[in-house]
C-alpha positions, 0 to 999 in steps of 0.5 A, a space after each residue: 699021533 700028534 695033533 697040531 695046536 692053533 696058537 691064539 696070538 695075544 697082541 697089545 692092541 686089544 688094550 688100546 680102549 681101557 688103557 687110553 682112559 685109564 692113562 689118561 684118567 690116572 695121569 690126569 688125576 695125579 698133575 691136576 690134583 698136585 698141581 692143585 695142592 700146590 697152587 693152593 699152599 704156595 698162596 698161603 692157605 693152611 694145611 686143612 684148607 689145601 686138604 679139603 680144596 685136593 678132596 674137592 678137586 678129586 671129586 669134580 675131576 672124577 665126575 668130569 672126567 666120567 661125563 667127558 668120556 661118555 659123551 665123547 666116546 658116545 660121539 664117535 658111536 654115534 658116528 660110527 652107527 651113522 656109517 654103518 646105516 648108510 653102509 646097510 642102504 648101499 648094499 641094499 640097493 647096489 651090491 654089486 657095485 659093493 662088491 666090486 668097490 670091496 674086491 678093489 680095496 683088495 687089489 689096492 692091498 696086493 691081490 690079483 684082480 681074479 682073486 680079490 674078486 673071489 674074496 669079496 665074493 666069500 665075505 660077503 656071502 658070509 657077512 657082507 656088512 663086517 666085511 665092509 665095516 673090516 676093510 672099508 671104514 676100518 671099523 674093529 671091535 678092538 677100536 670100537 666106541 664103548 662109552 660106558 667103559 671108557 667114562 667108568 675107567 677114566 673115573 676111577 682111575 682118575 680118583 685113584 691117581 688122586 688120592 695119591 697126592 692127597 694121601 702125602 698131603 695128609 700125611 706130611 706137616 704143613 712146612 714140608 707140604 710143597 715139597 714132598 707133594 712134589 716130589 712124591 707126585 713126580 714119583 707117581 707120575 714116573 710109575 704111571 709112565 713106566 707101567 703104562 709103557 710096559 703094558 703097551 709095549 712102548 720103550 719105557 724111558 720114553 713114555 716115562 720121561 713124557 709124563 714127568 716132563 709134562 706133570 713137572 711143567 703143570 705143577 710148577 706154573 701152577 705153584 708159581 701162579 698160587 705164588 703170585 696170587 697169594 703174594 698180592 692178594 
């Protein structure tokens, strides 16, 4: 006898809410901490100096980060909280006049008007709040707002995009700072962008190739404005 199977369907949208922090976090982390780095050694500070001014920016970049998210992420549940109260008030006081804008909602889809009626009906027997949270304001769990979530993962990826830098700053001596920071933090930036693609399924030279030309312009103006400043300071 042959039993038939249910195939769970993965797709990549489930990762839309820890992989826009986590992109961000990181990609963050690297530019603004070698931009940093690099703004600071173009003015002429020693090498101690730029290492402890890259240590200092991961820690405030870090908790900027975290408190950022929090508080913009907590926006959007509050306001998604806002509509779902107000949607548990309509359907106390005229659910039939919600049913009827449900069953049109499904007819603006593609269903006939006997049964798009029928479907509102079912769904809302069941759960007439998700139902009109699904398909009247576009509310999911893939989408929904966690805040504590998305101010942890911008947090710590944005410190480990951090120390990569900081790990080359350590490492190299001080002539050869500016530029193998650089290129090594291009280097990351192209990793980030590659890996980020894939995981999202984007076209990987495109998600790429939009990371470095970004990074690549704020370490460059920055390096010129530490330049500048260090020249005529």
């Amino acid at each position: 006898m042959k039993i038939s199977r249910v195939q769970t369907e993965h797709h990549r949208s489930g990762r839309i809410g820890w992989l826009r922090a986590a992109v961000l976090g990181a990609n963050d982390g690297i530019t603004s901490t070698a931009s940093l780095v690099l703004g600071v050694a173009a003015a002429g500070a020693d090498h101690r100096t730029v290492l402890l001014t890259g240590a200092s920016g991961l820690i405030a970049g870090a908790m900027s980060m975290a408190a950022g998210e929090f508080v913009s992420v907590h926006s959007q549940e509050d306001t998604e909280n806002a509509d779902l109260a107000k949607e548990r008030g309509e359907l106390q006081q005229d659910p039939q006049g919600e049913q009827r804008e449900l069953a049109a909602i499904y007819v603006g889809r593609g269903l006939d008007q006997v049964l798009a009626k029928r479907v509102a009906s079912q769904l809302m027997e069941k759960d007439a709040l998700g139902a009109h949270a699904r398909d009247e304001l576009g509310f999911s769990d893939t989408t929904a707002a966690r805040p504590i979530q998305a101010a942890f993962t911008s947090a710590g990826s944005f410190s480990a995009g951090a120390a990569l830098p900081l790990v080359v700053v350590a490492t190299v001596t001080a002539p050869h700072l500016i530029v193998w920071v650089s290129l090594a933090s291009l280097a990351f930036l192209a990793a980030l962008g590659t890996a980020s693609a894939r995981i999202g399924g984007a076209p990987v030279w495109k998600g790429t190739w939009r990371v470095l030309f970004w990074g690549a312009i704020a370490m460059g103006v920055t390096a010129a404005a530490g330049a500048l400043f260090g020249a005529v300071a």
